[in-house]
C-alpha positions in Angstrom: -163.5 39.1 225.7 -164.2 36.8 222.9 -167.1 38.3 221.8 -165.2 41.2 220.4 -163.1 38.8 218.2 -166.2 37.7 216.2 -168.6 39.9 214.1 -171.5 38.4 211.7 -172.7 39.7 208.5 -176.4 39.5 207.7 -177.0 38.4 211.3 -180.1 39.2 213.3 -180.3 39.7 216.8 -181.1 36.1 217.3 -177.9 35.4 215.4 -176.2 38.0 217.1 -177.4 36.5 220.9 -176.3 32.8 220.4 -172.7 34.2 218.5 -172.0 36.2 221.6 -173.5 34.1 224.5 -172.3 31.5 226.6 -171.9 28.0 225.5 -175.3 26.9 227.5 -177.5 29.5 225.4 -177.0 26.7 222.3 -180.3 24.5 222.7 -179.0 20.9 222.6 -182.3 19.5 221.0 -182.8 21.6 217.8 -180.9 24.3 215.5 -182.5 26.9 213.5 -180.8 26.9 210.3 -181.1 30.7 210.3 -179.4 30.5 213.7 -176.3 30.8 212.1 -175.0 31.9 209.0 -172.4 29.6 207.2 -171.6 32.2 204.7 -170.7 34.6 206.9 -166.9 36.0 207.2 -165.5 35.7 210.8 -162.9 39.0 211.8 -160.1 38.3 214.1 -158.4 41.4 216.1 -156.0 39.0 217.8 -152.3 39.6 217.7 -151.4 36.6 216.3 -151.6 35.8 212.5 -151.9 32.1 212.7 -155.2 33.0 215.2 -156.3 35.4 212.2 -156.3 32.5 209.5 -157.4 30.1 211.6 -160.3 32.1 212.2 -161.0 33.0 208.6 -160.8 29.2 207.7 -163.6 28.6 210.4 -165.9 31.1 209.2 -165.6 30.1 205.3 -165.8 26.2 206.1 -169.8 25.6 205.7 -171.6 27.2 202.6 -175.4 27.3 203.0 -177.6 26.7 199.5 -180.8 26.8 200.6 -183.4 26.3 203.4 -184.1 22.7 202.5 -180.6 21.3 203.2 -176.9 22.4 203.6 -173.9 19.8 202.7 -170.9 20.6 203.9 -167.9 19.0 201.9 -164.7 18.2 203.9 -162.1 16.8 201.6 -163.5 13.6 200.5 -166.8 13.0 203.2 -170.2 15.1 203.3 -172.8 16.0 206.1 -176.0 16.2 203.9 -178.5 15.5 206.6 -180.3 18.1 209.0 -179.3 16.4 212.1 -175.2 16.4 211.0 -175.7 19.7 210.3 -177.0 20.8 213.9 -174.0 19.2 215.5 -171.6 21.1 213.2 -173.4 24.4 213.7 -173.3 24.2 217.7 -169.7 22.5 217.8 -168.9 25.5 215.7 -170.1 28.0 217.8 -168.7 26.5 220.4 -165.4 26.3 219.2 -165.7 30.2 218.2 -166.4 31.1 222.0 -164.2 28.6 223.5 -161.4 28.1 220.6 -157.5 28.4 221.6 -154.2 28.7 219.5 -153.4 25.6 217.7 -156.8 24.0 218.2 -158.2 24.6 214.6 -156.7 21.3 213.0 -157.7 19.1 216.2 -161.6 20.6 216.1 -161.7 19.5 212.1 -160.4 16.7 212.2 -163.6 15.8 215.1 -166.0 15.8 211.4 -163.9 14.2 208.9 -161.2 11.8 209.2 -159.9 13.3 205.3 -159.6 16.8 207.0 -155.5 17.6 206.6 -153.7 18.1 209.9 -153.1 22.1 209.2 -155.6 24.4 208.9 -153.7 26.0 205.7 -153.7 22.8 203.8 -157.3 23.0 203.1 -156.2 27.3 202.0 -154.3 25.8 199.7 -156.2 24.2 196.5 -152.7 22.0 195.4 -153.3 20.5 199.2 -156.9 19.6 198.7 -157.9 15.7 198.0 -160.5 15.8 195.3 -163.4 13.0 194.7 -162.9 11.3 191.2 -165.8 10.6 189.2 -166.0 6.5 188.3 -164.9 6.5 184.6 -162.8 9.5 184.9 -159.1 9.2 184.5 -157.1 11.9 186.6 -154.5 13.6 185.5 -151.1 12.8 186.1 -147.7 15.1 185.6 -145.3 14.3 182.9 -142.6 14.6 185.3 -144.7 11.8 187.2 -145.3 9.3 184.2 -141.7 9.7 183.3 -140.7 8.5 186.9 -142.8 5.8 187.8 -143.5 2.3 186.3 -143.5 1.0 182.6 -147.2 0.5 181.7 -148.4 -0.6 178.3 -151.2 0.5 176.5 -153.1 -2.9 176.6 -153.6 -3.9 179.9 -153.2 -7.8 179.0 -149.7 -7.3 177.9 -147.5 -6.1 180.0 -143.9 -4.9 179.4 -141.8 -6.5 182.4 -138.9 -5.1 184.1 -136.0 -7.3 184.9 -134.5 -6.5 188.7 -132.5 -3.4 188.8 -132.9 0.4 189.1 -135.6 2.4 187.4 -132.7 4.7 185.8 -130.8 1.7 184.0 -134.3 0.5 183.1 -135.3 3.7 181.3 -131.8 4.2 179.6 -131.7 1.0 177.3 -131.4 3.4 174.1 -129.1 6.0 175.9 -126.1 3.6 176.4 -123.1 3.1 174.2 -121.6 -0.1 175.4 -117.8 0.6 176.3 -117.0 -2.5 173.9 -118.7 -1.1 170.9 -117.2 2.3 171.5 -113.8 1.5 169.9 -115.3 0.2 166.6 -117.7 3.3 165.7 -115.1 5.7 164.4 -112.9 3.5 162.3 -112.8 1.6 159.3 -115.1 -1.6 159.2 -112.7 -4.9 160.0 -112.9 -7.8 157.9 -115.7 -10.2 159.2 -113.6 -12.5 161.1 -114.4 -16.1 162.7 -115.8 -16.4 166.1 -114.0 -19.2 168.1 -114.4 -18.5 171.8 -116.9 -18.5 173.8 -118.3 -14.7 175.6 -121.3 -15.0 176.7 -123.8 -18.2 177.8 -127.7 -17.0 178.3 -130.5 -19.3 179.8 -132.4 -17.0 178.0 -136.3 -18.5 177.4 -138.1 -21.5 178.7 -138.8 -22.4 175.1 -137.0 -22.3 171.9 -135.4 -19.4 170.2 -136.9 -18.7 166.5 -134.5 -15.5 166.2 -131.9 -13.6 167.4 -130.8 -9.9 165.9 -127.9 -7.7 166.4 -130.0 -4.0 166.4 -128.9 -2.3 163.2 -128.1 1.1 164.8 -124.1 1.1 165.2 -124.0 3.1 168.9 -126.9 0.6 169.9 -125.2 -2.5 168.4 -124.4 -3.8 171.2 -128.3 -4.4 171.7 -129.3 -8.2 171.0 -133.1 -9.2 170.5 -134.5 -12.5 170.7 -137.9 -14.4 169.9 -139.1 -17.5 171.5 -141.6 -19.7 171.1 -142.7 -19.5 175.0 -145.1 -16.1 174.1 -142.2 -13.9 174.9 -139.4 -11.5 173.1 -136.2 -10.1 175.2 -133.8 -7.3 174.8 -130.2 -8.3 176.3 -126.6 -6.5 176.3 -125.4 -8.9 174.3 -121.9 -7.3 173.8 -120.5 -6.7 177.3 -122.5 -7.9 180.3 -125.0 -10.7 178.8 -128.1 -8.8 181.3 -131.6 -9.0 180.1 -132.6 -5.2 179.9 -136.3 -6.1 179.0 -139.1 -8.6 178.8 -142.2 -8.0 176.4 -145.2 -9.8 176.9 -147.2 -8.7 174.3 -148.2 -11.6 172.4 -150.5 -14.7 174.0 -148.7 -17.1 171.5 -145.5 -18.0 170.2 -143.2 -15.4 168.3 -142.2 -16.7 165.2 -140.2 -13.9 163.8 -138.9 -10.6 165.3 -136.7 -7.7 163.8 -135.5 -3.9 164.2 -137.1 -1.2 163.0 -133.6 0.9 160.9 -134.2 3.7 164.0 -133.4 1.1 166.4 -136.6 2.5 168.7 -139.0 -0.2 168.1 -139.9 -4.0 166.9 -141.9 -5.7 164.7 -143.2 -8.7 165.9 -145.1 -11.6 164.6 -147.0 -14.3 166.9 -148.8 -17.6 166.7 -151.6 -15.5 168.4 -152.4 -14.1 164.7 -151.6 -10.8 165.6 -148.3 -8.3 164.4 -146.9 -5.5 166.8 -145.2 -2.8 167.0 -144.0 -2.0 170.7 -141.5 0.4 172.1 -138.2 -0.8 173.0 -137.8 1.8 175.4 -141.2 2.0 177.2 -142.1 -1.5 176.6 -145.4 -0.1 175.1 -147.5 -1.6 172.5 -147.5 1.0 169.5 -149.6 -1.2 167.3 -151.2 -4.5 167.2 -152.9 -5.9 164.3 -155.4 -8.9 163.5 -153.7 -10.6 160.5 -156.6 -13.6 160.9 -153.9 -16.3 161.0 -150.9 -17.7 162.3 -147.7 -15.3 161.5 -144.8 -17.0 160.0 -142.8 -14.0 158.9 -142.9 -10.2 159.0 -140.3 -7.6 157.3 -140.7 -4.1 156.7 -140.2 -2.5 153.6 -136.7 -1.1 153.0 -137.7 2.6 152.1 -140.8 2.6 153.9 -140.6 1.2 157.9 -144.2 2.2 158.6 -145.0 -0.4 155.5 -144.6 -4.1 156.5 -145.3 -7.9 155.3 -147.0 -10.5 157.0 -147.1 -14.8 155.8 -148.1 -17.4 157.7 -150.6 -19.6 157.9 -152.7 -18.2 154.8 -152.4 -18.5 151.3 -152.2 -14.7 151.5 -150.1 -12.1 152.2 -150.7 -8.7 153.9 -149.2 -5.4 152.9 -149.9 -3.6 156.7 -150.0 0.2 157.2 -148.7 0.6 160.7 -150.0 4.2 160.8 -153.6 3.9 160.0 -153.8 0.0 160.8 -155.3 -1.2 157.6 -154.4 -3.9 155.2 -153.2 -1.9 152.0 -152.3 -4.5 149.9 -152.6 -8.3 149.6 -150.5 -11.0 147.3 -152.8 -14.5 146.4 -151.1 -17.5 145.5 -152.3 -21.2 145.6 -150.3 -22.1 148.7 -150.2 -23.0 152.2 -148.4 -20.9 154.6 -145.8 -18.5 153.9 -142.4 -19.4 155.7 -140.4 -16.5 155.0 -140.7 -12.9 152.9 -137.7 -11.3 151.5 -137.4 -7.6 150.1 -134.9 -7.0 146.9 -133.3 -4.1 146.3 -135.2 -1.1 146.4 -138.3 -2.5 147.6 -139.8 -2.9 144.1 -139.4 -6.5 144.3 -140.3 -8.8 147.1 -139.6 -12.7 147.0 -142.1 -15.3 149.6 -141.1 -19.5 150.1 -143.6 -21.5 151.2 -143.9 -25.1 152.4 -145.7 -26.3 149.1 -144.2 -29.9 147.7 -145.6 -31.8 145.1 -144.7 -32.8 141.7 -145.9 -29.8 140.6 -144.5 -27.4 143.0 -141.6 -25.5 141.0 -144.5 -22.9 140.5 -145.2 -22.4 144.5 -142.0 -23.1 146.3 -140.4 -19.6 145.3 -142.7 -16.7 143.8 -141.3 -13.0 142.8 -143.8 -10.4 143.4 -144.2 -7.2 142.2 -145.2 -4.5 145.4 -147.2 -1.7 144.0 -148.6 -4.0 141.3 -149.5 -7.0 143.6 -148.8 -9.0 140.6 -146.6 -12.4 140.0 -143.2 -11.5 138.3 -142.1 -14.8 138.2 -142.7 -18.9 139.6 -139.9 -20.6 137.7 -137.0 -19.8 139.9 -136.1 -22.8 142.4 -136.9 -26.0 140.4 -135.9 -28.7 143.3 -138.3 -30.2 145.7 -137.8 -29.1 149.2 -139.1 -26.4 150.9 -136.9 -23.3 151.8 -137.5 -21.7 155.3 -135.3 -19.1 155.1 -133.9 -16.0 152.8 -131.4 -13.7 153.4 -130.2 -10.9 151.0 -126.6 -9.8 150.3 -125.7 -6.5 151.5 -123.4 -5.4 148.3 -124.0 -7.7 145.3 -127.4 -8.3 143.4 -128.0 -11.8 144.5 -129.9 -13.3 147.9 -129.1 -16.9 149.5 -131.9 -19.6 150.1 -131.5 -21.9 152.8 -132.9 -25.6 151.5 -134.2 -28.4 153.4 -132.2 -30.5 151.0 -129.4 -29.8 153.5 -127.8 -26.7 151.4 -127.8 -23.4 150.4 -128.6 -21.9 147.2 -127.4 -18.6 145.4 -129.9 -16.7 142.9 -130.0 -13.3 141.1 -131.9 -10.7 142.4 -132.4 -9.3 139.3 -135.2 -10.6 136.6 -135.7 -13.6 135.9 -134.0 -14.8 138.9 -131.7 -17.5 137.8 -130.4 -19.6 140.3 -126.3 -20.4 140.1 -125.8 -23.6 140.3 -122.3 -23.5 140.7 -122.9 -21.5 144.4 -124.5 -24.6 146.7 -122.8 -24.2 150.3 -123.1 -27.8 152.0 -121.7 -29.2 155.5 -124.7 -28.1 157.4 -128.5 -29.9 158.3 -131.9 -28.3 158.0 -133.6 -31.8 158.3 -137.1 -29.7 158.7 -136.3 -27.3 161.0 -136.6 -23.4 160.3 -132.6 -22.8 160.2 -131.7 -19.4 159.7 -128.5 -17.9 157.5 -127.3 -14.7 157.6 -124.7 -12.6 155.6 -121.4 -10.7 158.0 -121.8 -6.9 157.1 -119.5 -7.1 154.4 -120.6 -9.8 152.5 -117.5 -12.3 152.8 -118.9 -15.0 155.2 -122.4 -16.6 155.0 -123.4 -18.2 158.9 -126.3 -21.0 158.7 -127.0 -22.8 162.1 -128.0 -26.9 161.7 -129.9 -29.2 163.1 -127.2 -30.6 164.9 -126.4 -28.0 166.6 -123.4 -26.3 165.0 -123.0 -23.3 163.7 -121.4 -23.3 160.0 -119.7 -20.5 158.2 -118.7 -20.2 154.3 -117.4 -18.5 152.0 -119.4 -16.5 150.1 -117.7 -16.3 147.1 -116.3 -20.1 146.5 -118.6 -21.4 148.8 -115.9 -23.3 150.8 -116.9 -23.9 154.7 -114.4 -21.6 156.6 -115.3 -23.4 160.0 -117.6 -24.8 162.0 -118.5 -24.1 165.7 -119.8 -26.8 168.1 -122.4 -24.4 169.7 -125.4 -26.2 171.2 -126.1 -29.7 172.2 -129.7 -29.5 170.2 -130.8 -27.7 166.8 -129.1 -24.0 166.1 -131.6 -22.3 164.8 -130.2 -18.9 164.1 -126.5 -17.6 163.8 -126.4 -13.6 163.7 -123.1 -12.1 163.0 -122.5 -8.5 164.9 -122.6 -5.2 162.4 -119.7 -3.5 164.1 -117.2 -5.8 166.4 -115.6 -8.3 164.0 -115.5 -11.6 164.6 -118.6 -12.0 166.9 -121.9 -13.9 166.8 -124.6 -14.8 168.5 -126.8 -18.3 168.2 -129.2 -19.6 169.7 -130.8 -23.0 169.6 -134.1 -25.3 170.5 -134.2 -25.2 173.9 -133.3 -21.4 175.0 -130.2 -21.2 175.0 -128.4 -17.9 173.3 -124.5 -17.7 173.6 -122.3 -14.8 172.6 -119.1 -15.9 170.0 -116.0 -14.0 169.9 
């Protein structure tokens, strides 16, 4: 009866007397490879239609490409050998004369242990398991990227994920915190003073350089900090204090941090002398460049984001190109190490402080540079002898602040020559050495400095009288940043890793 279900192509009457005999015709020692005919297409007349593929799938299984040797591939395993190939050729022929319904996935499954458990998944190509070349990369869906785990492109710096879903991980720029909803369609607020306490972060196991409100108004409520213990964090610094993301992409400390004006990525600069650009949403690392020396400072250029600055340990400093990753300009002066780069107006202008003090240094502490010229504009603008780690530029009026290690702050022109008013000097705080930042409110009223005693200190802008002071930390405050949209709200942070929220 079976011997009607099964006709060979190209079969001789050899072929034809083992296809249609009994079991016991099969010699047990040896197998002509002409005995049987992998090639050939096996015909079912049975009723059923699972029988019919079944016995289709049998018949195609073995391909035969030559006399020497036949290898037949299931899955992921191969039978190259002559002797392999005997057994499948009588176990196949014995399964055609003795096979029964439902036995196809049980009798492949006897010569590879990769053979899938239904005949039709090794029909269908999208079942199949494919060997990977070494070296070869397979391919993998978008849908499939998009849903599993942030990778970076550098292997040794990882992006980490804090606990919590995927979805809220992947949604840190599709969020409009409900606190900084009410303040996006009306009229800015006067700055205001921030008196209680909101939030208290143990944010980094070493101290925090910066902290930065992200400039994008819906995003506002996004607060990044930079810490000397190799890492930079993005919280929710308006409403729920949670760290949303850790980025590990620097094997020293980060000296300075900032937004890029989309909000979508941050420019980083590390004791590792490297500068990056990573992806706040991915966690991936865009670019990452050798600057050859400890970065102090990086700030990208007002009118041109894909244009930034580096100082630091050199007495140079680098014009970057983020898009082709080449140094397109560099500024020389006789100096140390750059502690902090400032961008006038426009971008035309540019204004670096270094560490330099001597007798002589009135020509190295502040320098004016021109950017597409690379040339000096002027040296004779801060006369005084102490160094000045940080600049900050006023948001409406053509002047920018220096912070002093003399234990004030000093107003100057932002317009040629640079004069210095000497009749703006807000004191109360202490620098005593440490790189204290100050900050202007979005409007321009209030000038914030942190101290070295741990307070943060708030002025006047315009008669330079100290509005209040806030006992924030127990050690050095570092960095006060006031928030662009909700009046009356800062954050600080201070030498040992602490960040708190003010309202």
């Amino acid at each position: 009866m079976m011997s009607s279900l099964v006709a060979y192509d190209d079969s001789g009457s050899e072929d034809e007397s083992l296809a249609h005999g009994p079991l016991d015709s099969v010699p047990t020692g040896s197998c002509r490879e002409d005995s049987l005919d992998m090639d050939s297409r096996v015909t079912s007349k049975a009723n059923s239609s699972t029988q019919n593929s079944d016995w289709t799938l049998l018949g195609n299984l073995g391909r035969n490409t030559g006399k020497s040797s036949v290898s037949v591939n299931y899955g992921q395993s191969q039978v190259p050998n002559c002797s392999d190939q005997k057994k499948i050729k009588c176990c196949y022929v014995a399964g055609v004369q003795n096979k029964q319904p439902g036995d196809t996935a049980a009798f492949l499954t006897q010569f590879s242990p990769h053979t899938p458990q239904r005949a039709a998944d090794v029909l269908n190509p999208a079942r199949r398991q494919h060997s990977v070349p070494s070296g070869v990369r397979p391919y993998v869906p978008k849908r499939q990227r998009l849903s599993a785990s942030v990778e970076t492109a550098d292997p040794k710096c990882p992006a980490e994920q804090v606990p919590g879903s995927q979805r809220e991980a992947s949604q840190i720029l599709s969020d409009v915190s409900e606190r900084v909803k009410p303040y996006l369609d009306v009229k800015p607020e006067a700055a205001g003073l921030p008196r209680r306490l909101l939030l208290h972060l143990r944010a980094h196991q070493g101290p925090v350089n910066t902290v930065r409100w992200c400039p994008v108004p819906r995003l506002s409520h996004l607060l990044l900090s930079a810490s000397m213990d190799k890492t930079f964090k993005v919280w929710d610094g308006a409403e729920s204090g949670r760290c949303l993301r850790v980025y590990s992409c620097h094997s020293g400390a980060v000296r300075d941090a900032c937004w890029t004006p989309c909000g979508r990525h941050l420019l980083t600069g590390s004791f590792d002398n490297t500068a990056a650009v990573t992806d706040v949403e991915t966690g991936q690392q865009i670019v990452k460049l050798d600057n050859q020396s400890k970065v102090m400072c990086t700030v990208l250029h007002p009118s041109n984001p894909d244009i930034f600055l580096c100082g630091g340990y050199s007495p140079v400093v680098k014009a970057w190109d983020s898009r082709s990753c080449k140094v397109v300009k560099t500024y020389k002066a006789s100096i140390q190490q750059t502690l902090d780069i400032l961008f006038l107006r426009g971008g035309g202008d540019f204004i670096t402080s270094s560490d330099s003090v001597s007798r002589d240094s009135a020509d190295r502490t502040l320098i004016a540079w021109d950017f597409q010229t690379t040339a000096r504009l002027s040296n004779q603008i801060y006369h005084e002898r102490y160094t000045c780690p940080s600049l900050t530029l006023h948001p409406l009026e053509p002047c920018f602040v220096v912070q002093t290690n003399g234990n004030y702050m000093a107003a100057f022109s932002s317009q040629r020559p640079y004069r210095m008013n000497k009749r703006r000097q807000y004191k109360g705080h202490k620098v005593e050495g440490y790189a204290v930042r100050c900050e202007f409110s979005q409007d321009g009223t209030t000038l914030a400095s942190g101290s070295s005693s741990g307070s943060a200190h708030f002025y006047d802008y315009h008669n330079t009288r100290l509005l209040h002071t806030l006992h924030a930390h127990s050690q050095p405050c570092l960095c006060v940043s006031q928030h662009p949209v909700i009046p009356a709200t800062a954050a600080t942070c201070d030498w040992t890793g602490e960040i708190k929220v003010w309202h």
